[in-house]
C-alpha atoms as an extended CHARMM CRD file, in Angstrom:
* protein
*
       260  EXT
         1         1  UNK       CA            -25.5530000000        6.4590000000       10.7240000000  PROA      1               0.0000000000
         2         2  UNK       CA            -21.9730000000        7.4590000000       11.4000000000  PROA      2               0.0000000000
         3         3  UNK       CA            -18.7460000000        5.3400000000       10.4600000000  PROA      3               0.0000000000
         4         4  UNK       CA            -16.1460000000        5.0660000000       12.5700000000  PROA      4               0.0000000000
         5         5  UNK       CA            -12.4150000000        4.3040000000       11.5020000000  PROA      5               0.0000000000
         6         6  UNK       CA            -10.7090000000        1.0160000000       13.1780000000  PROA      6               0.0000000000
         7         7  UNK       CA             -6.7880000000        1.1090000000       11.4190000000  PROA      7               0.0000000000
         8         8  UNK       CA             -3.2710000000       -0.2480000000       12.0750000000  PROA      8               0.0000000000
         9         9  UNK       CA             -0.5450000000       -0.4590000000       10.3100000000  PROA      9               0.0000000000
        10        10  UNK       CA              2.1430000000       -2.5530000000       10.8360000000  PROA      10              0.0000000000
        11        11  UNK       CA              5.8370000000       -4.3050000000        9.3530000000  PROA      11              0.0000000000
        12        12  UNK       CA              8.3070000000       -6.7340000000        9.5360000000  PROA      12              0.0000000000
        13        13  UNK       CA             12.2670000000       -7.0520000000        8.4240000000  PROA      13              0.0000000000
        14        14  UNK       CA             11.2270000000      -10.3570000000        7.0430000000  PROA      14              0.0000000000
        15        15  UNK       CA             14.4620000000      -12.4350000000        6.5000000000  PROA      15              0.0000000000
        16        16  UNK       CA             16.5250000000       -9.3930000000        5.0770000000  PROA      16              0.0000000000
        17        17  UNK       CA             19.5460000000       -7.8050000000        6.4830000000  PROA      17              0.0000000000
        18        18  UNK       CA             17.6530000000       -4.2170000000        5.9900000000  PROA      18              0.0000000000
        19        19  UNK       CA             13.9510000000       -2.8970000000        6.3160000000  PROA      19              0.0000000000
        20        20  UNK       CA             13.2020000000       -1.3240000000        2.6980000000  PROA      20              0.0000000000
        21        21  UNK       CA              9.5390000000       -0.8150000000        3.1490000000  PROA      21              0.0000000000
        22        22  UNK       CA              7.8980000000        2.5110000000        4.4800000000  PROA      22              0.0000000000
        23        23  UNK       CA              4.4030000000        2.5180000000        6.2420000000  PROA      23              0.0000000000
        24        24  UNK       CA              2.0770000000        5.1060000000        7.6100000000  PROA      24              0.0000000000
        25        25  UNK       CA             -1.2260000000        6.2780000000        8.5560000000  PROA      25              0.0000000000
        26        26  UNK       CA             -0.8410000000       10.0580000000        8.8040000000  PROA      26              0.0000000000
        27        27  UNK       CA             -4.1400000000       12.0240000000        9.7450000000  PROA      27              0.0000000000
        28        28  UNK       CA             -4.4600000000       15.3960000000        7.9860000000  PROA      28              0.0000000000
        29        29  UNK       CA             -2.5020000000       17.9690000000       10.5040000000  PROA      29              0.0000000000
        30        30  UNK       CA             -5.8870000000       20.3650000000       10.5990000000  PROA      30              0.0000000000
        31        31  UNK       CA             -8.7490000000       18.5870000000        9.1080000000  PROA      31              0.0000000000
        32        32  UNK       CA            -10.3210000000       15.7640000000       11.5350000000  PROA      32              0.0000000000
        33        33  UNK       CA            -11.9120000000       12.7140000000        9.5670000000  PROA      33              0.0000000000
        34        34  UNK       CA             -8.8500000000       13.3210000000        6.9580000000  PROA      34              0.0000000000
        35        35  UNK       CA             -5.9880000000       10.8580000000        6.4410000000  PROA      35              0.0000000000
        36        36  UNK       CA             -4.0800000000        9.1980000000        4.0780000000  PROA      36              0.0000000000
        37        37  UNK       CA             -2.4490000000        5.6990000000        3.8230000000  PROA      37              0.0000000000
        38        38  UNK       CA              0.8560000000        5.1910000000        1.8810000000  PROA      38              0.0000000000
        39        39  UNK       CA              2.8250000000        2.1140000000        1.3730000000  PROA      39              0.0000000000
        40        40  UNK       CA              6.2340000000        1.9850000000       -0.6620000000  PROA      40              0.0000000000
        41        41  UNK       CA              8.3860000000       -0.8820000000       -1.4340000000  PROA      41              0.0000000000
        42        42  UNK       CA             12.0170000000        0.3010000000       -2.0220000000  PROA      42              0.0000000000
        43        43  UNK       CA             14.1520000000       -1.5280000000       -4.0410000000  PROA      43              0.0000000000
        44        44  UNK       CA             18.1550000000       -0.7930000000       -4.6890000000  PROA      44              0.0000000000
        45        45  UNK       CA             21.4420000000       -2.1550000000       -3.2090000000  PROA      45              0.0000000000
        46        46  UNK       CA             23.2860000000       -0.2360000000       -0.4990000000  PROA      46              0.0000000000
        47        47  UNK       CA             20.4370000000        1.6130000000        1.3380000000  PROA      47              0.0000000000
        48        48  UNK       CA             18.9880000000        3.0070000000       -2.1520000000  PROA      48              0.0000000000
        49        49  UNK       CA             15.5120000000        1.1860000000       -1.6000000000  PROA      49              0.0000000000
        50        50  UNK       CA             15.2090000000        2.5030000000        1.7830000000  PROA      50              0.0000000000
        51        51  UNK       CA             16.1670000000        5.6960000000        0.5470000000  PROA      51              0.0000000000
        52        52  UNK       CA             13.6400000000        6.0250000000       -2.4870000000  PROA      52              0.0000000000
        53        53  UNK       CA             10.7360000000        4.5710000000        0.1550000000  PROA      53              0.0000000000
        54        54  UNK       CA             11.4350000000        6.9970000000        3.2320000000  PROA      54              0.0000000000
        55        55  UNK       CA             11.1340000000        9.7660000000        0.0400000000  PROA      55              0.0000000000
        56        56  UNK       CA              7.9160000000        8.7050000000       -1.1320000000  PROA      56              0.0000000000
        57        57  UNK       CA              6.8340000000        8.9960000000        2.8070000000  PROA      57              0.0000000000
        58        58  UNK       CA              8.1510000000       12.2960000000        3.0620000000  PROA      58              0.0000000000
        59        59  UNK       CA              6.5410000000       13.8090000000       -0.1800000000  PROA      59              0.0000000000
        60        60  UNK       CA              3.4920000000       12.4010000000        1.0090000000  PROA      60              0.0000000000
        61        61  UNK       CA              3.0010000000       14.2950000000        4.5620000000  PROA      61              0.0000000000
        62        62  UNK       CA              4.6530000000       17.1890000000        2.8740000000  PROA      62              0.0000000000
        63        63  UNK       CA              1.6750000000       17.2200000000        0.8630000000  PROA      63              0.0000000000
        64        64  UNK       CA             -0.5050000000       16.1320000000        3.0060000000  PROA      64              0.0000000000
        65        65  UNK       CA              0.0000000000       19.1800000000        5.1780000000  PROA      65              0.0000000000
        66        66  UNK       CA             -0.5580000000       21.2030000000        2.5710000000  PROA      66              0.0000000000
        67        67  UNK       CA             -3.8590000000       19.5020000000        0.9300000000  PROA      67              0.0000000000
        68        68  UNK       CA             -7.3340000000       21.1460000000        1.4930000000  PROA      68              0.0000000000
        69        69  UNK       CA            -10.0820000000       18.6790000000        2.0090000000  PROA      69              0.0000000000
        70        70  UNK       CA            -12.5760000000       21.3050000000        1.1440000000  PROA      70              0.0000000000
        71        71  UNK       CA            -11.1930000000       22.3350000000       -2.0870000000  PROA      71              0.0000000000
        72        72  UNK       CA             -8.2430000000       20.3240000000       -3.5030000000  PROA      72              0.0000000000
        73        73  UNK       CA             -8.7080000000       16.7220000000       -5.4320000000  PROA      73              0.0000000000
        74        74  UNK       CA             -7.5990000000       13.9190000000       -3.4770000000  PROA      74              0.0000000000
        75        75  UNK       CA             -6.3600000000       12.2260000000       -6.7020000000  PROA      75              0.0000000000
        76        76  UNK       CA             -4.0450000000       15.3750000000       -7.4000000000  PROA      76              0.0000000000
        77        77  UNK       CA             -2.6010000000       15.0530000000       -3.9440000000  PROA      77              0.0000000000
        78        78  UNK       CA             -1.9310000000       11.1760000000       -4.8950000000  PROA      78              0.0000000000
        79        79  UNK       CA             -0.1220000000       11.8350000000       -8.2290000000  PROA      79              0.0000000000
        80        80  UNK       CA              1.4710000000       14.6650000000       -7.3470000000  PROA      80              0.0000000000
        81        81  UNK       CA              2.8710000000       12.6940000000       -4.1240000000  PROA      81              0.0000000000
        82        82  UNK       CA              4.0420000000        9.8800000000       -7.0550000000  PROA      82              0.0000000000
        83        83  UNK       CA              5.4560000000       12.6110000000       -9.4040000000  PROA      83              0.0000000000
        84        84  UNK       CA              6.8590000000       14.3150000000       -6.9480000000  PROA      84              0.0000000000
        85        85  UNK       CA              8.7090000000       11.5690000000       -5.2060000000  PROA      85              0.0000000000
        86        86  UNK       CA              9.3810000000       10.0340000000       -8.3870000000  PROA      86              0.0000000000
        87        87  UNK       CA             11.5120000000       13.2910000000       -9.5240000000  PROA      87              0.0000000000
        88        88  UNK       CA             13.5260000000       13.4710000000       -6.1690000000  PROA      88              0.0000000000
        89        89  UNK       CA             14.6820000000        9.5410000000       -6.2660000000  PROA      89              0.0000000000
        90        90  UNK       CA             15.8020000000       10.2460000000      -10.3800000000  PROA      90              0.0000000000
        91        91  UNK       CA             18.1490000000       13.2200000000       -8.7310000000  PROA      91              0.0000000000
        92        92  UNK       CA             19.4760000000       11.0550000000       -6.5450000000  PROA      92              0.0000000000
        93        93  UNK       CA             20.3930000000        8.4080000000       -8.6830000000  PROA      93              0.0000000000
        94        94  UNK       CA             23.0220000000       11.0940000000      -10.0970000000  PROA      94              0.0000000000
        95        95  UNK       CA             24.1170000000       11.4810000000       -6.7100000000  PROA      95              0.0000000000
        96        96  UNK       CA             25.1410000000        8.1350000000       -5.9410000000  PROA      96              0.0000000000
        97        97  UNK       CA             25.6630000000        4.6210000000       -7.6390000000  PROA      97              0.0000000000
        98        98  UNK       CA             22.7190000000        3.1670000000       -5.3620000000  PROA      98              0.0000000000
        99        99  UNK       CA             19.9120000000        3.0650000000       -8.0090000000  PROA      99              0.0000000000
       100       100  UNK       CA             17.0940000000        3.8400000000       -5.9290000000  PROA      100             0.0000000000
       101       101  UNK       CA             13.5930000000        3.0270000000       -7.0710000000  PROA      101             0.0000000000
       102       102  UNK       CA              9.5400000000        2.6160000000       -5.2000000000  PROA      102             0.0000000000
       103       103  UNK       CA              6.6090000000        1.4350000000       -5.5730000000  PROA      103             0.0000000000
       104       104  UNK       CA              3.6020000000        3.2190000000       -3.8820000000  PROA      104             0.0000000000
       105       105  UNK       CA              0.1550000000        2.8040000000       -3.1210000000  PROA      105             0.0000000000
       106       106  UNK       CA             -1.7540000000        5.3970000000       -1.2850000000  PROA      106             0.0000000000
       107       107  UNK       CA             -5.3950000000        5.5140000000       -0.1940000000  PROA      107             0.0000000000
       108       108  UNK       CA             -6.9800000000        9.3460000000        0.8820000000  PROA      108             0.0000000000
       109       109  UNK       CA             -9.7930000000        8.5570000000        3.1880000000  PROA      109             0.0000000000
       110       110  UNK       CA            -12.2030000000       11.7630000000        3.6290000000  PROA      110             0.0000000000
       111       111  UNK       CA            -15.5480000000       11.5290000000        5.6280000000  PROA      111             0.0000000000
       112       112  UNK       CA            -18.0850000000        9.4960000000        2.9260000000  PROA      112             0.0000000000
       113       113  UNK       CA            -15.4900000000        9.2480000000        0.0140000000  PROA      113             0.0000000000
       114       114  UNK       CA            -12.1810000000        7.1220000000       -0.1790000000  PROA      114             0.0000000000
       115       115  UNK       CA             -9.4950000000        7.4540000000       -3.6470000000  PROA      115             0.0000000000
       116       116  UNK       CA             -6.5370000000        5.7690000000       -3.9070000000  PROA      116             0.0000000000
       117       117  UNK       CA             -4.2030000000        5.3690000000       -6.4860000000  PROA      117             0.0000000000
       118       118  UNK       CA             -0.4560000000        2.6750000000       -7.3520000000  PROA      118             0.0000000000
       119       119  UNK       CA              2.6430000000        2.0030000000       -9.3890000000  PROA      119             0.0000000000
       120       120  UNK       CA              4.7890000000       -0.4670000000       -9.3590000000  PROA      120             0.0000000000
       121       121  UNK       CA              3.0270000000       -4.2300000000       -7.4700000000  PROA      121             0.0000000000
       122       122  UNK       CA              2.3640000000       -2.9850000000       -4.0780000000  PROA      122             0.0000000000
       123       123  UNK       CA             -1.7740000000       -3.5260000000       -3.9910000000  PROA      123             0.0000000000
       124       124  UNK       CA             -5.2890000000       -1.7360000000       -2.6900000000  PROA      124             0.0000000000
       125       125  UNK       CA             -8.0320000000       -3.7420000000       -1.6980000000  PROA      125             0.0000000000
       126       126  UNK       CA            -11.4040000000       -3.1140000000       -0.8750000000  PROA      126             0.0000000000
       127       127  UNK       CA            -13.7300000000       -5.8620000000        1.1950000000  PROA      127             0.0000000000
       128       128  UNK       CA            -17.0810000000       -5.5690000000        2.2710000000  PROA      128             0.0000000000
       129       129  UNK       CA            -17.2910000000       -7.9020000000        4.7110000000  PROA      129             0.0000000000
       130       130  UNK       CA            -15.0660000000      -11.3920000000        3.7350000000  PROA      130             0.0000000000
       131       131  UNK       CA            -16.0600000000      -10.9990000000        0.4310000000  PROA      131             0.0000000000
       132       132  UNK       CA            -13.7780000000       -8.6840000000       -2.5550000000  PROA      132             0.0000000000
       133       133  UNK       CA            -14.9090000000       -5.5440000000       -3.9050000000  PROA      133             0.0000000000
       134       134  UNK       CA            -11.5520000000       -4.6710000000       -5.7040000000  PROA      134             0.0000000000
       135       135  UNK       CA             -8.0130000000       -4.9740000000       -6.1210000000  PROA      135             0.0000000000
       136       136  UNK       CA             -5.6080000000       -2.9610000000       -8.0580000000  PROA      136             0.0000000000
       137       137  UNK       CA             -3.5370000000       -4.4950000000      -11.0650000000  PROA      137             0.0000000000
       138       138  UNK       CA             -0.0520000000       -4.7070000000      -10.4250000000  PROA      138             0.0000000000
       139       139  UNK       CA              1.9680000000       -2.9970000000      -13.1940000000  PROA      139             0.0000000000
       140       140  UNK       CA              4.3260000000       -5.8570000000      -13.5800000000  PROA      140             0.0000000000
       141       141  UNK       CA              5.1030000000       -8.6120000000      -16.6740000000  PROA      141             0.0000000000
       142       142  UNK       CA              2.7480000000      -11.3610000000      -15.2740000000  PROA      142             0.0000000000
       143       143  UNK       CA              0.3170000000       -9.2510000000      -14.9490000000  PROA      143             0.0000000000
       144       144  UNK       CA              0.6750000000       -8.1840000000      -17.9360000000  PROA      144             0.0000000000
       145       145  UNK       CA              1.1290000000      -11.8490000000      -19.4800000000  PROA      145             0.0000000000
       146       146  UNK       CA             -2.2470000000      -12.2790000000      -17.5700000000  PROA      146             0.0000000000
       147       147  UNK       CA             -4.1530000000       -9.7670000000      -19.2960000000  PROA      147             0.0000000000
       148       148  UNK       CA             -3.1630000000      -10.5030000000      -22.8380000000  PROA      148             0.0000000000
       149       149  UNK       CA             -3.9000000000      -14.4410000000      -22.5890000000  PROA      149             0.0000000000
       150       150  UNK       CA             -0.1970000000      -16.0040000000      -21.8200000000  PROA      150             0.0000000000
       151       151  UNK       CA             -0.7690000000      -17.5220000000      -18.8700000000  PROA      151             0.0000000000
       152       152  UNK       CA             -3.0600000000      -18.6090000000      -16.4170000000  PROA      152             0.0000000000
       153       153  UNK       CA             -3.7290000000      -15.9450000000      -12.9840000000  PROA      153             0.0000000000
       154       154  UNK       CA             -2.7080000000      -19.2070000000      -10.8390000000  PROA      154             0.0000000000
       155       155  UNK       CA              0.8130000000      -19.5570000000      -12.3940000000  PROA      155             0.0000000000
       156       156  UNK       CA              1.5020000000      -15.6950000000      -12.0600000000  PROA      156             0.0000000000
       157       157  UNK       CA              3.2900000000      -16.2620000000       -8.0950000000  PROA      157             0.0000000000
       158       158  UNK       CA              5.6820000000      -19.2530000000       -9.5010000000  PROA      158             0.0000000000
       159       159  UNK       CA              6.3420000000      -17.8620000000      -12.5400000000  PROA      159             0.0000000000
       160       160  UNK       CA             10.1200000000      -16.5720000000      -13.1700000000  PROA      160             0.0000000000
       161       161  UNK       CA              9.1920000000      -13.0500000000      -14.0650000000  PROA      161             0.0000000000
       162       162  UNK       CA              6.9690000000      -12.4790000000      -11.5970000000  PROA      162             0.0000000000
       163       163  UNK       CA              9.0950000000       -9.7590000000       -9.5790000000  PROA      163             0.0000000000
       164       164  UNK       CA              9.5430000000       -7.8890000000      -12.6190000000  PROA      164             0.0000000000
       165       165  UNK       CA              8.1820000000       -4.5960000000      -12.5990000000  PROA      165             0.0000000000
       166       166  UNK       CA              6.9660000000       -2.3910000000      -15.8510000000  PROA      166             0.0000000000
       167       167  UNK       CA              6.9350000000        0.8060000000      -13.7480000000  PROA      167             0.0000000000
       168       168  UNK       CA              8.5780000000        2.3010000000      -10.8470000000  PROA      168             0.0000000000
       169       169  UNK       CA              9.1790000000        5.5960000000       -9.4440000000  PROA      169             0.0000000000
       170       170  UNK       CA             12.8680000000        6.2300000000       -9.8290000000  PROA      170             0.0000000000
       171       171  UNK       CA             12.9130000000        4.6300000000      -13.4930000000  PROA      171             0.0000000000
       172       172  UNK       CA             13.9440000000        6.6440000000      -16.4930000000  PROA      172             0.0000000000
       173       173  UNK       CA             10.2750000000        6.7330000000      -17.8090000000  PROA      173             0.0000000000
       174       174  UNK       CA              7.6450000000        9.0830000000      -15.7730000000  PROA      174             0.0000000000
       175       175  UNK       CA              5.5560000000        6.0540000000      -13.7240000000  PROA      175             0.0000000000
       176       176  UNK       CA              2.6090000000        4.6190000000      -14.7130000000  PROA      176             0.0000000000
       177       177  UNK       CA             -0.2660000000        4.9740000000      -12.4800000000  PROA      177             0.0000000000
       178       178  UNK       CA             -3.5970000000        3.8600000000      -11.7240000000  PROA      178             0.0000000000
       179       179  UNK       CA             -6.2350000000        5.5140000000       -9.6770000000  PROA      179             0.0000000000
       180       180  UNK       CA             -9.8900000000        4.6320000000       -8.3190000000  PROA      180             0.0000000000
       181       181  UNK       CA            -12.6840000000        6.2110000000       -5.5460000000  PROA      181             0.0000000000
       182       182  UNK       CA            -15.7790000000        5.2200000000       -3.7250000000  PROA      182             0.0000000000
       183       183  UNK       CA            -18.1620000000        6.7390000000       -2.5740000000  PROA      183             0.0000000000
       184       184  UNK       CA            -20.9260000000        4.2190000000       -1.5920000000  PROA      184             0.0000000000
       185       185  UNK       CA            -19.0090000000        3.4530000000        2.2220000000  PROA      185             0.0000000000
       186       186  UNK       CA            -20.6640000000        1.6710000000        4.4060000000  PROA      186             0.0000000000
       187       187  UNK       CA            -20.0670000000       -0.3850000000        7.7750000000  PROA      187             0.0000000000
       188       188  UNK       CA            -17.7920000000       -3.3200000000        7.3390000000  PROA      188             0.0000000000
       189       189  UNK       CA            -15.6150000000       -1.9710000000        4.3090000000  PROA      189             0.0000000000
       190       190  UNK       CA            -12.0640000000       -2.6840000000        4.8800000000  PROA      190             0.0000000000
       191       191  UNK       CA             -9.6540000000       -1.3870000000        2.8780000000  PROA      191             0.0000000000
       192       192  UNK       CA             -6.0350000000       -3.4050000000        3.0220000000  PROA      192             0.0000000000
       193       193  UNK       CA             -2.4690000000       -1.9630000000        1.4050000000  PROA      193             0.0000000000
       194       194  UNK       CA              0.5290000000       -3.8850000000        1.3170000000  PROA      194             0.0000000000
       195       195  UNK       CA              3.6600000000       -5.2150000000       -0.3650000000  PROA      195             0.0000000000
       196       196  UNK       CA              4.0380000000       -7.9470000000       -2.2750000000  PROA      196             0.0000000000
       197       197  UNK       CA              6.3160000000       -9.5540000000        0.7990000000  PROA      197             0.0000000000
       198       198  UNK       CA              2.7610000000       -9.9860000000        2.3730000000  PROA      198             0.0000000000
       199       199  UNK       CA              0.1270000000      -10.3500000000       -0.9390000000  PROA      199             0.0000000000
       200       200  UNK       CA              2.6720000000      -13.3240000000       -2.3580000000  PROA      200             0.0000000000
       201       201  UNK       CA              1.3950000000      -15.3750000000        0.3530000000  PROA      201             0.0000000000
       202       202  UNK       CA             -2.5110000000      -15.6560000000        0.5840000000  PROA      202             0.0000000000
       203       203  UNK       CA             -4.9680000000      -15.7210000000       -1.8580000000  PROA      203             0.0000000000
       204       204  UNK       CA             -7.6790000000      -12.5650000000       -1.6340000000  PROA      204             0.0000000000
       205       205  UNK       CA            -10.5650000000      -14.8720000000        0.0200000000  PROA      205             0.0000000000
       206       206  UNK       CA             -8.0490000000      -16.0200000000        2.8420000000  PROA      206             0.0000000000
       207       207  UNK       CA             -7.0640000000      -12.1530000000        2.9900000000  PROA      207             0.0000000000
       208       208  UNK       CA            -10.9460000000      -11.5300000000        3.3420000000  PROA      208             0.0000000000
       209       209  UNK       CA            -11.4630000000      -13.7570000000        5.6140000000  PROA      209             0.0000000000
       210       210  UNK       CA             -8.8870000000      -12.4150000000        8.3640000000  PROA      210             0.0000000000
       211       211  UNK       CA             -9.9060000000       -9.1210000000        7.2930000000  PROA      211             0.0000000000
       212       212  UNK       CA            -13.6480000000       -9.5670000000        8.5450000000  PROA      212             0.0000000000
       213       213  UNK       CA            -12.9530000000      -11.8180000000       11.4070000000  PROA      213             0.0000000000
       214       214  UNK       CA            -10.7520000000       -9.8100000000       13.3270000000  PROA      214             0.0000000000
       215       215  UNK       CA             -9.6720000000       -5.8610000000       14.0830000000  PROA      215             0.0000000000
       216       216  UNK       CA             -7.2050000000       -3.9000000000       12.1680000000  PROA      216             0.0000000000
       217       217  UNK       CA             -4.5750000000       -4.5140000000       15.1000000000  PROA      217             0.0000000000
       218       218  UNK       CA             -4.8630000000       -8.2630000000       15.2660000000  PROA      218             0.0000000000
       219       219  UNK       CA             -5.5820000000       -8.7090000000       11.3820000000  PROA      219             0.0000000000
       220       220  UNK       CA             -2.2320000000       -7.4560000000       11.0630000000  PROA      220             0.0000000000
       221       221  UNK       CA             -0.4990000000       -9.3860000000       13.3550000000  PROA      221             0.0000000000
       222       222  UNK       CA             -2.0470000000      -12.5340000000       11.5220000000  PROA      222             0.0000000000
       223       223  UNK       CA             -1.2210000000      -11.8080000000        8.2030000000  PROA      223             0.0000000000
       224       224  UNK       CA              2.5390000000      -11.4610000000        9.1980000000  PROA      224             0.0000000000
       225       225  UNK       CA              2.5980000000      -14.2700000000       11.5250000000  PROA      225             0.0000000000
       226       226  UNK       CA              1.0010000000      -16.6190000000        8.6490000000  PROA      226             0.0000000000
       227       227  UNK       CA              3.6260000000      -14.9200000000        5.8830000000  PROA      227             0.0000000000
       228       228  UNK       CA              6.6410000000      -15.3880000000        8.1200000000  PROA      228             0.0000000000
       229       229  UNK       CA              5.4620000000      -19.2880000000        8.5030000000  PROA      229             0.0000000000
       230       230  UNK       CA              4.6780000000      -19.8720000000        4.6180000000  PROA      230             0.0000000000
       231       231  UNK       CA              8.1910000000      -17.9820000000        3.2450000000  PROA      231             0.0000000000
       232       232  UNK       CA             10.5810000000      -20.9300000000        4.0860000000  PROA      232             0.0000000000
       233       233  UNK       CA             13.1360000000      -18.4980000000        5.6640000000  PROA      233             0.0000000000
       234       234  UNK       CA             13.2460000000      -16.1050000000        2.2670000000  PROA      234             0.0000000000
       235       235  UNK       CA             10.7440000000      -13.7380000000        3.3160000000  PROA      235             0.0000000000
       236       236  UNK       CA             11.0420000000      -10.5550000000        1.8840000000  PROA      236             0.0000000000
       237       237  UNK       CA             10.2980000000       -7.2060000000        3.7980000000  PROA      237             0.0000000000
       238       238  UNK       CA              6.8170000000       -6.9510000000        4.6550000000  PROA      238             0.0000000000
       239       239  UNK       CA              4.4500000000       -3.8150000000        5.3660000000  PROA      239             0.0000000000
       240       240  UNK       CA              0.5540000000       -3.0700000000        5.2010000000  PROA      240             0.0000000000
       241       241  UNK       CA             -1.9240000000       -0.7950000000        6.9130000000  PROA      241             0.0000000000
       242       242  UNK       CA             -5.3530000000       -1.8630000000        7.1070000000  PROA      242             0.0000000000
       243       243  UNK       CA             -8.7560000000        0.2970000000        7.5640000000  PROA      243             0.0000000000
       244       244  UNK       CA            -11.9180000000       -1.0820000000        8.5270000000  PROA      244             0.0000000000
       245       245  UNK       CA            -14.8510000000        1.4450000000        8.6570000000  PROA      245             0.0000000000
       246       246  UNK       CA            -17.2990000000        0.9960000000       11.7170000000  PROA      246             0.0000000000
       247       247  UNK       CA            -20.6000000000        2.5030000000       12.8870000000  PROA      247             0.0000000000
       248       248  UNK       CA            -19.9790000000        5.1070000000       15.0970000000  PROA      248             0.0000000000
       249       249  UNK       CA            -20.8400000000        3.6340000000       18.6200000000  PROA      249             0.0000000000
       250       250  UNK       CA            -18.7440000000        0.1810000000       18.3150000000  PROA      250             0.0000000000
       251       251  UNK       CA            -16.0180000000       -0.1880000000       20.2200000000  PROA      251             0.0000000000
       252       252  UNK       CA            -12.8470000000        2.3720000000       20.3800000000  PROA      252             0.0000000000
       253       253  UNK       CA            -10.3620000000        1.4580000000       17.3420000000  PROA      253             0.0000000000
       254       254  UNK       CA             -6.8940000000        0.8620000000       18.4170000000  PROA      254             0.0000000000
       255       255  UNK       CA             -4.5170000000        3.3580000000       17.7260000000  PROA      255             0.0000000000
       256       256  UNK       CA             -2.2900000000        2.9660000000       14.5940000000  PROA      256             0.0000000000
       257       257  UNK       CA              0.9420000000        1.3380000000       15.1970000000  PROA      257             0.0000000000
       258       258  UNK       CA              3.9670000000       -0.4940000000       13.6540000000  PROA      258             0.0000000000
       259       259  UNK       CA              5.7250000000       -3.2720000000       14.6630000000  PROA      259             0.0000000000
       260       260  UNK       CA              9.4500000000       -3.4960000000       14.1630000000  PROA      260             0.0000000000
């Protein structure tokens, strides 16, 4: 059996003054059945984040374009993306007073194999179905306070530190990253990305519950409507692209798109 591909992508200003986020699905320019997902979070006063995120987009369909399905590793084309980016936001940090830095999260999705790979707290999930296959580890201080016993996973999104990040790209130190693949796809895997001005907001069985009850276009549009409502009017930017794999034959997927 064949899997189709049902994916959207989608964003919101949130209740800043500028959008800081970047987005995309971009299909491989030669290869059909090739894409890759990338989300970055910019941060930096004065137009840096936005700056440092439209970079990380640009490395990535530079190298995208150049990637070959057939005989290149998809984690390569991730870290070298990362690296890549991360080298071009450090030169322009001499440029300019703007201190630009990104996170990044970026999923490859080839026919029968997906890899994806992070820095910084913008997160990968998998579902199959409602139900949570995996989710990346932010590289921030809760998390890390999580891991070594300090607190409690339930006090990480009220804690004080909790937008503190241990890695970025843009930092003075070369970023830390984490990568993963599957192989075992199957109808009704969904694979989410976002920023934490979405993921601050639900807990990962609501998120797999939207996930599996509706299509890539409309789970998006429900996962911003219900962050805008739970953010009290301090809602940060907000971006994800969702993929949902389908057996060929269901209905059409909608086309990706982004809302302003």
């Amino acid at each position: 059996m064949g899997l189709g591909v049902d994916a959207c992508f989608a964003q919101h200003l949130g209740d800043r003054k500028e959008q800081q986020d970047r987005v995309a699905i971009l299909p491989h320019p030669r290869v059909k059945g090739v894409a890759i997902a990338v989300v970055a979070d910019g941060m930096g006063g004065h137009t840096g984040g936005a700056l440092a995120a439209e970079q990380v987009l640009h490395t990535v369909r530079e190298n995208l374009a150049n990637f070959s399905p057939s005989e290149d590793s998809p984690q390569k084309l991730i870290e070298n993306s990362i690296l890549e980016a991360h080298a071009m936001i450090q030169a322009s940090r001499c440029l300019n007073e703007k201190d630009p830095h990104s996170t990044a999260v970026l999923l490859v999705l080839q026919p029968g194999q997906v890899t994806w790979g992070h820095t910084g707290d913008s997160r990968f999930y998998r579902y199959q179905g409602d139900q949570l296959v995996f989710r990346s580890i932010d590289h921030s201080y809760v998390e890390h306070l999580i891991a070594t016993g300090k607190i409690k996973p339930e006090e990480a999104l009220n804690h004080p530190h909790r937008n503190v990040l241990l890695t970025s790209l843009g930092g003075d130190e070369t970023p830390e990253m984490t990568f993963g693949e599957a192989t075992d796809l199957t109808e009704g895997d969904c694979f989410l990305l976002c920023s934490d001005g979405l993921w601050a907001y639900f807990s990962d069985a609501e998120l797999g519950g939207v996930l599996a009850t509706f299509s890539a276009h409309e789970a998006c549009e429900i996962l911003i409507q219900r962050a805008r409502q739970r953010c009290g009017g301090m809602g940060d930017n907000v971006s994800l692209a969702v993929i949902k794999l389908k057996a060929t034959g269901t209905p059409k997927s909608k086309t990706p798109s982004s809302k302003p």
